[in-house]
N, C-alpha and C positions, 0 to 999 in steps of 0.2 A: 412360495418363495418370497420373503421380503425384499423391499425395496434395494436394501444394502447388498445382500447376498447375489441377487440378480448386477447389482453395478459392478461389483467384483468378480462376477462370473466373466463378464463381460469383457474388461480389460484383461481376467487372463487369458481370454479366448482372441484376443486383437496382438496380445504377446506372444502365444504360440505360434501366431500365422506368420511374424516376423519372421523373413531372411534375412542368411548372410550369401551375398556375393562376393566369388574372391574371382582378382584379376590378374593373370600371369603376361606380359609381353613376351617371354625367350620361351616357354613350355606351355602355355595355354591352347585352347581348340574353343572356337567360338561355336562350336557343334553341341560341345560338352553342354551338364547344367548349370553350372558354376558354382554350384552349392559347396565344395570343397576345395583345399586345395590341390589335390589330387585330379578334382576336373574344373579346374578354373577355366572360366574365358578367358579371350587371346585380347579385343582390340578396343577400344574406346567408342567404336561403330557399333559394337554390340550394346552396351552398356548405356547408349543413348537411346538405342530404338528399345531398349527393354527398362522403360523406366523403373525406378526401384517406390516400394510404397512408403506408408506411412510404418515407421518403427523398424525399417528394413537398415541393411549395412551392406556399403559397397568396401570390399576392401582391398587397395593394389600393394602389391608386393614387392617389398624393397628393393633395391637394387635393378629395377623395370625401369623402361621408358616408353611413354606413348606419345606421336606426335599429334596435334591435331588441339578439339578444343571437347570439355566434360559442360554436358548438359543436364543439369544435377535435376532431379524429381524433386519434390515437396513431403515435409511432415505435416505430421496435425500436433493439436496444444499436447496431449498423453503420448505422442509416438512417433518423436523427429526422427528425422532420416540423416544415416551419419556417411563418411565416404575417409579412411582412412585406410592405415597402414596395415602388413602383417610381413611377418617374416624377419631375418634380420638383413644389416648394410644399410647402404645410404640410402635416403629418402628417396619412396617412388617420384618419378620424376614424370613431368604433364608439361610439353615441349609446341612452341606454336611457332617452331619456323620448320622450313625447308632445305635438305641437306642441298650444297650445288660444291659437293667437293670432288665431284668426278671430273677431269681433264674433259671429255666429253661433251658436256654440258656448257662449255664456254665456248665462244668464237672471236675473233679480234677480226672487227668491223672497221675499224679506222684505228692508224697507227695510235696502240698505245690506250687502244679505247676496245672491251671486252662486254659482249649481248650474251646473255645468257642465252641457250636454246629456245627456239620457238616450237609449240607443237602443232600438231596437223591433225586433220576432224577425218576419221572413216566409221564405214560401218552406220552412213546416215537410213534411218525409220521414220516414216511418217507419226509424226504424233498422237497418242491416241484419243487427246482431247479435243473436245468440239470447242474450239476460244475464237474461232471466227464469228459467232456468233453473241458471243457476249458483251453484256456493255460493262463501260468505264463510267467512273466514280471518280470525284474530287474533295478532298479533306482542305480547309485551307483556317488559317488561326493570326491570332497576332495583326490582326488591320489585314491582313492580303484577303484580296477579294477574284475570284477567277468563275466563270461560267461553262457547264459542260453539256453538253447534248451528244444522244449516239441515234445515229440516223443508219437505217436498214437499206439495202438492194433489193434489187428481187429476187436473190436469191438467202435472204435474210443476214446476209453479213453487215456484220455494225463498219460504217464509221464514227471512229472518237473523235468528238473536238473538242477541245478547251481553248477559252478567251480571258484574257487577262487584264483586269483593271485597275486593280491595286495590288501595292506590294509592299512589304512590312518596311518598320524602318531599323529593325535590326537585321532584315535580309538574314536568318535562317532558312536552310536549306528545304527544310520539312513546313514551313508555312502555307505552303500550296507542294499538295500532294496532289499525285494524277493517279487512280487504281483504276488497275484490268483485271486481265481475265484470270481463273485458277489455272496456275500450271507446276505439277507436281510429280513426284515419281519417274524420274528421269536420272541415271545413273553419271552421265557423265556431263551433256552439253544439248540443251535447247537451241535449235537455231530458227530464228523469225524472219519470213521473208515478210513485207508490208511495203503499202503503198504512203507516203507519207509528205506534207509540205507544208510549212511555216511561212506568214505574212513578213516576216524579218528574218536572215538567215542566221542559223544559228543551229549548235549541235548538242544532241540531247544526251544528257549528262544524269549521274547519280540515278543511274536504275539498275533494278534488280528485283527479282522473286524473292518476296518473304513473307512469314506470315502477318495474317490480316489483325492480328488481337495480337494484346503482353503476351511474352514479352518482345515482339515483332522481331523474332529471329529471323536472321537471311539465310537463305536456301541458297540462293546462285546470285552473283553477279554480271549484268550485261554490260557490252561493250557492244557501241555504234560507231564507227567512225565519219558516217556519212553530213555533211552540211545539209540542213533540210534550206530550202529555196520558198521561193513565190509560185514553184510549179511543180506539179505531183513529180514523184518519181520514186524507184524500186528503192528500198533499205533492205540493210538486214542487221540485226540485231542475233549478236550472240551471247546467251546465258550458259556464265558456266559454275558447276556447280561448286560453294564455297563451303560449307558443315552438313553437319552429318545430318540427318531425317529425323522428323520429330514430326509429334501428333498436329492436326489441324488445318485448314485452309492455307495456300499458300499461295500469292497470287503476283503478276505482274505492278510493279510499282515503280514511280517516279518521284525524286522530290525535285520541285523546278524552282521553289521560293528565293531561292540563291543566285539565278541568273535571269530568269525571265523579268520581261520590263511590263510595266501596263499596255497593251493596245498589242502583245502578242496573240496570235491564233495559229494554233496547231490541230495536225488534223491526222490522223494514224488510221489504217485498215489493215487489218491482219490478212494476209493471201494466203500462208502453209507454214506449217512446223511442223519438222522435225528433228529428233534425238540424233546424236552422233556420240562417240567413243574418241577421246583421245590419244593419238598415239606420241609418244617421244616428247621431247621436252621437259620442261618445268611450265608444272601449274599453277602459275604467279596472274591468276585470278583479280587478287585483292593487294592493296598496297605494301611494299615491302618499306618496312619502318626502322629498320636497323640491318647490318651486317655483322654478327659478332664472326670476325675470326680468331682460329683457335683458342677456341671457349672464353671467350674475351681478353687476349693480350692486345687487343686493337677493336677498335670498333670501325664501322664505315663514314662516311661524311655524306648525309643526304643531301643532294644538290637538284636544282626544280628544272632542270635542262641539259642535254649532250653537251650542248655547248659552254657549262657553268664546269664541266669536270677539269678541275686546273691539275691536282694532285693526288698521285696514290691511296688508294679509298674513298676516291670521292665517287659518287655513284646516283644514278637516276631513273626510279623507278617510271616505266611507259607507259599509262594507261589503257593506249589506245594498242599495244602491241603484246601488253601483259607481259611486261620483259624488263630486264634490268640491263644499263649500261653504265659499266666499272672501270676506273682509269687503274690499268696495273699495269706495270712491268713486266710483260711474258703472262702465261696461262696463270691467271692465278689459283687456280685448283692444285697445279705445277708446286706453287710457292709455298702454299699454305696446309696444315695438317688436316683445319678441318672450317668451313664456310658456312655460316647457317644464315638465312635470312626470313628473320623476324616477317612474320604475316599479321595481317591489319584485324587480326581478331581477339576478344576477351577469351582467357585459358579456361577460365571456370565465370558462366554467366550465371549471377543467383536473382536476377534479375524477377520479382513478383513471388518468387517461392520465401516459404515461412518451414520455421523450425527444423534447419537444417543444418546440421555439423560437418564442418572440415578440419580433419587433423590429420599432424604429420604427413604433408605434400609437399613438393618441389615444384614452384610453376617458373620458367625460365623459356627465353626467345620470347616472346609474344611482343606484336607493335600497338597492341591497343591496353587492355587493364590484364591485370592476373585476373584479379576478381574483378566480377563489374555486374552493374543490375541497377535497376531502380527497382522503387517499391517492395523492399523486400523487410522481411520482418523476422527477428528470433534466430540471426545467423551467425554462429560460433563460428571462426577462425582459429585454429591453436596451432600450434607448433609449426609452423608451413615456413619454408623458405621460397620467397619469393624474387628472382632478378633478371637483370637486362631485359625490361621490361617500359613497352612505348615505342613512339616514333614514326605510328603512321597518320598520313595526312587525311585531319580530320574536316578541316574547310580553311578558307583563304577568306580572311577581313578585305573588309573592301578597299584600306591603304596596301594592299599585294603581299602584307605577313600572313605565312601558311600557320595557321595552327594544328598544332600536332596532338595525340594522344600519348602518353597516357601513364596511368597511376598506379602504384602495387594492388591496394586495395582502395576500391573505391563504391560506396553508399548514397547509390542517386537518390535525387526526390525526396519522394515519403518512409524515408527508411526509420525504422521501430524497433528497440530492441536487442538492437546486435552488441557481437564481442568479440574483442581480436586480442591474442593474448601471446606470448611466449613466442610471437615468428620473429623471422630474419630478412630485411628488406634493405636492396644493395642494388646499384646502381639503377633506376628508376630515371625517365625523362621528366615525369614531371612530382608527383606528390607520392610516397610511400605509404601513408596513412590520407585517406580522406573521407566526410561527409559532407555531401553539396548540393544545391539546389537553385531552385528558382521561386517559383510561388508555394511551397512543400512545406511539411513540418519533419525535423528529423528531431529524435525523442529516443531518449534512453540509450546510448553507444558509448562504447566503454572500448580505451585502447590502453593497452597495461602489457608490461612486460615486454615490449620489442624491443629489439635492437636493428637500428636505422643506420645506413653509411652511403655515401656518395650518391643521393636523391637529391632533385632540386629543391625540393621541402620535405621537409621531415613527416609537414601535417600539414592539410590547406582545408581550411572550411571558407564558403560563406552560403548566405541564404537569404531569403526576403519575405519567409512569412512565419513561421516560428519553429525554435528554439528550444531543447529543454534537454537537463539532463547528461551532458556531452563529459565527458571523465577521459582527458590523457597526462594516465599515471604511470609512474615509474619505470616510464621508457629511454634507452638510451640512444640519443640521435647526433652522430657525426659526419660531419666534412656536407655539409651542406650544398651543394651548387659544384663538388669538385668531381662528378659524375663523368661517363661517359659523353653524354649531347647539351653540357652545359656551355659548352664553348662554341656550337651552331646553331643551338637556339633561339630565333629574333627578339627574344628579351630575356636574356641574360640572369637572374635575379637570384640567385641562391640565398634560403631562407629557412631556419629550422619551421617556424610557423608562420605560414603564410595564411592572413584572416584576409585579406582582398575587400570585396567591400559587403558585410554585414548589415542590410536594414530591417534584418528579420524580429522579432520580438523574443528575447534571448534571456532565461531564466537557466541559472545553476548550470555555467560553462566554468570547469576548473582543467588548471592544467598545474600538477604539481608532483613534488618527489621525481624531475625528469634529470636526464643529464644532456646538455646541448655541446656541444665544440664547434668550433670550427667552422666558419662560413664565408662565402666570398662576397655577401652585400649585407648583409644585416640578420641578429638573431631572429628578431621577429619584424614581419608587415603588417599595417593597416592601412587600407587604403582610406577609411573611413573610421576615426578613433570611435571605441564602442568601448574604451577600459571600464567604464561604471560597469560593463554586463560580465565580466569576467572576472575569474578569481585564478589568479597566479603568482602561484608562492612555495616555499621550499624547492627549488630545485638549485643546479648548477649550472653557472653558466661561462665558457669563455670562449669570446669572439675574437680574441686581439684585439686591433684597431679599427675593428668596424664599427657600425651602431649599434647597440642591445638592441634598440628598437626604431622602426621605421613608421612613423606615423603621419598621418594627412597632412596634405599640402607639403612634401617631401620634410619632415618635419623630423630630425635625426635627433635620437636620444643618444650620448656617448655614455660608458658606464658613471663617468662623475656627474655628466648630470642626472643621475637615476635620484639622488636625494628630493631634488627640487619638484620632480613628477611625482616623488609619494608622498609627498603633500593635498595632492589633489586626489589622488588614485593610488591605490595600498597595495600597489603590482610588486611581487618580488621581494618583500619587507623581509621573509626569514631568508629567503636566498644566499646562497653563497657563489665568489666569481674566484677564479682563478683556473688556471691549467690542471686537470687533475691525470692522475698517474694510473697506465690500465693494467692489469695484468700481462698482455702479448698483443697489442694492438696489432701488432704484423701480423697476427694469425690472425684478427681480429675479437681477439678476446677483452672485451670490453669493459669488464668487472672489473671494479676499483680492486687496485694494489693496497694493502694492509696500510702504508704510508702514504697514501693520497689524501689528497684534498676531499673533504664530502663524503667521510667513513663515517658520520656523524652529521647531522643537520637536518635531515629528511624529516617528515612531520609525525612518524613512527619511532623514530629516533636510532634509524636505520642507516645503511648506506645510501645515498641516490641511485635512480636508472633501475635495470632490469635486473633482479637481483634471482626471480625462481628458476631452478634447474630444468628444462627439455628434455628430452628423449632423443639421441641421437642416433 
């Protein structure tokens, strides 16, 4: 057999073994094979612990809803792995809040002020893992510097120390990392009894079970409430569990780089674990980052204390008690059709996977990204709608501003390759389109054909080691900043393109044929003018009377002064400004009316904005 007939053998032999998985939520059995849709799986729990391979197809069924979060598998370079639709009706839908519209579920604690249910731990099991006996590890980056040693009994149980003596000056949370022991395969809730005491008192914060390698997904989050002291004494630590099972080591972790000071020393012994079962309540684990009630005719007001709730939807999620407290008038499950609250998780993480297809999806509720990952490479986006989307508390700057999450679609790090094309992105807390980084290279991404509305940025890049390749084309982006959480957000900034500050080495950035409206501070930001690395031209633009563009050293370009800046820099030279006329903007139909402005100008000699048909 030659060379060639053996390579072609080959690939048709890796194409036959290709499946299709179909996914039902209202008729599925997670028993079934999934292979038809006659016996489709039921839940997204399946679909995670049953990774899909190379060349395989996941596909959910119109008119579905799953709540929770899609932990997508990996293709290879001949046989990506795709995850889309079948059936007819509206787009299957991938839902990252928690319903709390039962009457039941609410209490009013103080007049006028409503705790969602608490729940209660039965059915506690000795754990079956030996982790008294394991030792702790420290990760630490960025200038932080910390010391660990694990010292045995005689009866071989570790104690952990860690000593700390430097700490970064960006104070990131993950700078000094503390790892334990492996704790896995636990259905509901680990509970840690441990003996435990700190040189300075102080309470141990941001831990959880997750795995030990990319893409460091979380298993369970813990909650302590105890103050560790100068003198031993009992803790307990409770893990409860946050996403669904996936392959790999999964282990106890801490990030302390955010609060610990130099000359701390901490000291943990593990004494017994075990599993418990949840009963009653709501499993508000993880931060709640938004409240849409009924389907977003109102949103909630995240506020950072009981005592901050002034007004009707102002609401504050408890860490320590995994509970929300909402200022309503009467029950509000009473008042309302329907209550979801958005949880602190990404809907779909493509975080390190490569050559992997998303089409025709709905991701909506979620408090962190729809999409989100670093290092990921070769990942199509198409047709998805994506919204109300963000809003959980990601970490607090050290002047006491909380920053929050989060993005429609978002391309950490070292992203290579990707394409986001024909979606629909609508009400976002912070950026609807983004690629961003720190010391990365992101190379080759391609954003075409969306249409963007009421996000705080349309697009936000920046980065600090290189550049190349970056293409946002013929996207339509409106009402900049006039979102849901633009008006409790601690900096305010609505911005079609928001560049922040760019010192990356930046070859072949265009942005052109877009259509922009609307914005409540300026069309575009730089924090750091970088226009020599960009090319931006043919599109449409109209802000009113804001700035076009917002450049260093608060340095505001009005559209009359746009002549005197293309003098120096050839930003926007075919552009055209004015109001342009949509087809049904109320329904949000965003394609230029026959008689608008921008039926003509585009570098194709085309209309502006998103012009290809979808699949609806």
């Amino acid at each position: 057999m030659t060379m060639k007939m053996t390579s072609l053998f080959l690939a048709l032999s890796v194409a036959a073994s290709a499946a299709t998985y179909y996914v039902d939520s209202i008729a599925g059995n997670d028993d079934a094979d999934g292979l038809s849709p006659q016996s489709a799986w039921k839940s997204l729990e399946k679909v995670n612990k049953n990774p899909a391979q190379p060349g395989d197809q996941v596909l959910f069924k119109r008119g579905s809803l799953w709540r929770g979060s899609l932990q997508p598998g990996t293709g290879d370079d001949e046989q990506p792995l795709r995850y889309a639709d079948y059936g007819d009706g509206p787009l299957p839908i991938i839902q990252g809040s928690i319903a709390a519209d039962a009457p039941a579920l609410w209490s009013e604690v103080q007049p006028g002020i409503w705790r969602t249910a608490l729940p209660h731990w039965a059915d506690e099991e000795p754990f079956p893992g030996d982790i008294q006996n394991a030792e702790w590890h420290r990760h630490q980056e960025a200038g932080a510097v910390a010391a660990t040693s694990n010292n045995r009994d005689e009866n071989g149980r570790v104690t952990a120390r860690i000593q700390v003596s430097e700490i970064s000056k960006e104070r990131q949370s993950y700078h000094i990392q503390w790892w334990g022991p492996v704790c896995d395969n636990f259905d509901s809730a680990l509970i840690l009894e441990l003996r435990a005491r700190s040189k300075r008192p102080l309470k141990l914060r941001n831990i959880q079970i997750m795995k030990d390698s990319l893409p460091w997904t979380g298993y369970a989050r813990g909650i302590c409430n105890t103050e560790l002291k100068d003198e031993w004494q009992n803790i307990t630590i409770l893990f409860i569990r946050t996403g669904a099972d996936f392959a790999g080591s999964k282990k106890i972790h801490l990030n302390l780089g955010d609060y610990v000071q130099p000359g701390d020393d901490i000291e943990l012994q593990i004494l017994s674990a075990k599993t418990a079962r949840r009963e009653g309540g709501l499993d508000l684990s993880v931060d709640v980052g938004n409240i849409i009630f009924n389907h977003g005719e109102v949103c909630g007001w995240k506020k950072w204390g009981v005592d901050k709730l002034d007004k009707v939807g102002d609401y504050f999620y408890s860490r320590d008690e995994a509970c929300v407290y909402l200022r309503h008038d009467g029950n509000p499950a009473t008042a309302n059709r329907s209550i979801e609250l958005a949880m602190a998780r990404h809907l779909i993480n493509h975080g390190s996977r490569k050559n992997v297809i998303f089409e025709n999806l709905a991701l909506r509720y979620g408090a962190c990204h729809g999409f989100g990952g670093g290092s990921s490479e070769r990942i199509t986006i198409r047709g998805c709608d994506i919204y109300y989307i963000g809003g959980a508390h990601q970490f607090t700057r050290p002047n006491g501003n909380p920053v929050r999450f989060g993005n429609g679609i978002e391309f950490w790090g070292d992203a290579k390759d990707n394409l986001v094309e024909n979606c629909r992105l609508w009400e976002i807390y912070d950026a609807a389109l983004t690629n961003q980084g720190r010391d990365d290279s992101e190379i080759n991404i391609t954003y075409r054909n969306n249409v963007i509305w009421n996000s705080e940025f349309s697009f936000e890049y920046w980065n600090r080691k290189l550049t190349e390749n970056i293409f946002f084309i013929n996207n339509t982006c409106v009402d900049a900043g006039y979102g849901w959480a633009h008006a409790q957000r601690p900096d305010p900034n609505g911005a079609h393109l928001m560049f922040y500050s760019n010192r990356a080495e930046t070859r072949n950035f265009v942005i052109k044929d877009n259509i922009f409206v609307q914005t409540t501070h300026a069309g575009m930001r730089m924090d750091i003018d970088w226009l020599d690395a960009i090319t931006m031209d043919h599109n449409l633009w109209y802000v009113g009377d804001k700035p076009l563009y917002r450049l260093a050293k608060n340095n505001r370009i009005m559209l009359e002064q746009l002549p005197e800046l293309q003098k120096q820099f050839p930003v926007d030279v075919h552009s055209q400004f004015g109001m342009p006329a949509f087809i049904d903007a109320a329904k949000r139909d965003y394609r230029l009316a026959p008689d608008s402005i921008g039926r003509s100008g585009a570098s194709d000699g085309g209309p502006f904005g998103a012009r290809a048909s979808r699949k609806e």
